[in-house]
C-alpha positions, 0 to 999 in steps of 0.5 A: 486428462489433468485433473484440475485441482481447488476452485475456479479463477474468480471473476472480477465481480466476485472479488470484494471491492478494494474500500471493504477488504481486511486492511492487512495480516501478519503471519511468521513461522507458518506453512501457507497452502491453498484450500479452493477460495481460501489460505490454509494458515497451519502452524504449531497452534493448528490450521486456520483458513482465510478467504483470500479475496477479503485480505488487502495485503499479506505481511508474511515475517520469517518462518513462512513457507508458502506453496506455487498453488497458496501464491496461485490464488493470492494473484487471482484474488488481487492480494499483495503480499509483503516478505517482512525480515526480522531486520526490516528488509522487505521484498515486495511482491503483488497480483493483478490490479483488482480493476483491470482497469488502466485508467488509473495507471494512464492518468498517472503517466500523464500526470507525472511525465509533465512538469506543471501537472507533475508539480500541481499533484506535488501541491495537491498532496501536500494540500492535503497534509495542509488544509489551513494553509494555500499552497497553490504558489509554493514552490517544491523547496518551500513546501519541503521545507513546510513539511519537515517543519511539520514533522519534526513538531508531530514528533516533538510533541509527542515525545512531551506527551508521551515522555519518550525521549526523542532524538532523531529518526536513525536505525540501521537496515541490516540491524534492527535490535541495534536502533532505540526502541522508538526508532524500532517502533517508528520501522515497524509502524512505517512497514506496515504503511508502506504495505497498506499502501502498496496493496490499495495502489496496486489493487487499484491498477496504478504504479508504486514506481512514479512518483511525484515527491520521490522518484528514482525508486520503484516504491516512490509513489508509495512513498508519496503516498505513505506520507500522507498518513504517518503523521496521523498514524504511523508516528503517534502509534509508535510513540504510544506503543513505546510509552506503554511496552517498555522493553517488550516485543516493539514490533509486534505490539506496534503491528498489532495496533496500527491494524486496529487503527487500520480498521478503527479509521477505515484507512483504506476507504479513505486510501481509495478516495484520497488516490482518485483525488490526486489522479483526478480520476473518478470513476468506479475503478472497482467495476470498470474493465474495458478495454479498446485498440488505440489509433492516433487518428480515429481514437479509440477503436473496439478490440476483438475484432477482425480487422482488414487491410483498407482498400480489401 
């Protein structure tokens, strides 16, 4: 008989909600194992051991081997987990949505496979980036052109309140010490973004791949969905990073700081929130899981059943 090794699976009522897990962990130069329910972490400094279901995302930088069993669990606890290069190159990888739900995911598809819902969630979300501002008649052009404008003014005076100059948002992907120290900061800041995002939409059963504002990447809807956040986070905590470690490790310093702001401003509580609002959804995502048989005529019908053929 195969022993079985480390504890059992975890039932969806035993894993912690989306809105209360650890925003995200970095980890470089380390071997990750699996000890039952938690990650061992064991590097030059010793051996730590982390829960997996109280982690959102796992930004995993070089150095990091990581075992079939370490990976096993981090998929059972719904943990997305992010392969970060020294030059900003990502992987992406995630486990199952913490729901097991395709509520989320079937109202998305929806949505964006119609032009008028796709274009009133487009406004919804540059609603959100606009409170003073109606944008319910603006078209796509004229909201782009709005939020451009908007950025390029976050960026202008944070440079005046800082006093790191400020050019141009450029860097190169294969070379991540050749960009100027903000736009290393600005990569940086982004990157974990992009991974906080990554893991709440997953985790919350919808796709990273259909987007509304961006399309044709697999990643679009992080992209969307990031976007509503950099100009709150993600950009000032560059700026301010770059003021205060003047020739220092940028991108350590930046990660560290926006986790804090991660969790300071409880980003993912309002990740959750501001998710179901774009997708008009809801319901209690993180308890819900059913599932049914569809039938074009007589809607939805109960699954696990035997069914026979009409007419036996």
């Amino acid at each position: 008989m195969k022993k079985k090794f480390g504890a059992k699976k975890p039932e969806i009522g035993e894993l912690s909600k989306v809105s209360d897990r650890i925003t995200f962990l970095y980890l470089e130069h380390a071997k990750l194992n699996r000890i039952d329910s938690a990650i061992s972490v064991a590097d030059s400094k010793g051996t730590i051991y982390i829960p997996a279901a109280i982690i959102s995302v796992l930004l995993l930088g070089p150095g990091v081997d990581v075992t079939h069993r370490a990976m096993e669990l981090m998929g059972e606890a719904g943990m997305a987990v992010v392969w970060v290069g020294e030059c900003g190159v990502r992987q992406y990888a995630h486990g199952r949505a913490l729901n097991h739900s395709s509520i989320l995911l079937q109202a998305q598809a929806k949505l964006v496979s119609n032009n008028r819902s796709r274009l009133n969630v487009a406004r919804k979300m540059y609603q959100l980036r606009f409170p003073d501002i109606d944008v319910s008649d603006l078209t796509m052009q004229q909201l782009r052109g709005k939020e451009g404008a908007r950025i390029r003014k976050v960026y202008q005076l944070l440079s005046q309140e800082t006093g790191v100059k400020w050019v141009k948002r450029e860097y190169k992907v294969d070379d991540f010490d050749a960009s100027s120290p903000i736009n290393q900061a600005l990569t940086a800041a982004h990157q974990a973004l992009y991974g906080l995002s990554y893991s709440v939409i997953v985790a919350m059963g919808a796709s990273v791949g259909l987007g509304f504002i961006h399309t044709g990447h697999d990643l679009s809807f992080v992209y969307d969905f990031s976007d509503l956040y950099k100009a709150q986070y993600s950009i000032p905590i560059a700026f301010k990073t770059v003021q205060k470690y003047v020739d220092e490790d940028i991108a350590s310093y930046t990660r560290h700081a926006m986790r804090d702001a991660f969790k300071d401003g409880r980003l993912i509580q309002k990740m959750v929130k501001d998710l179901k609002y774009i997708l008009d959804v809801e319901n209690d995502l993180d308890t819900q899981v059913v599932m049914s048989l569809w039938d074009n005529q007589n809607g939805l019908q109960k699954f696990g059943v035997q069914y026979h053929e009409i007419g036996d």
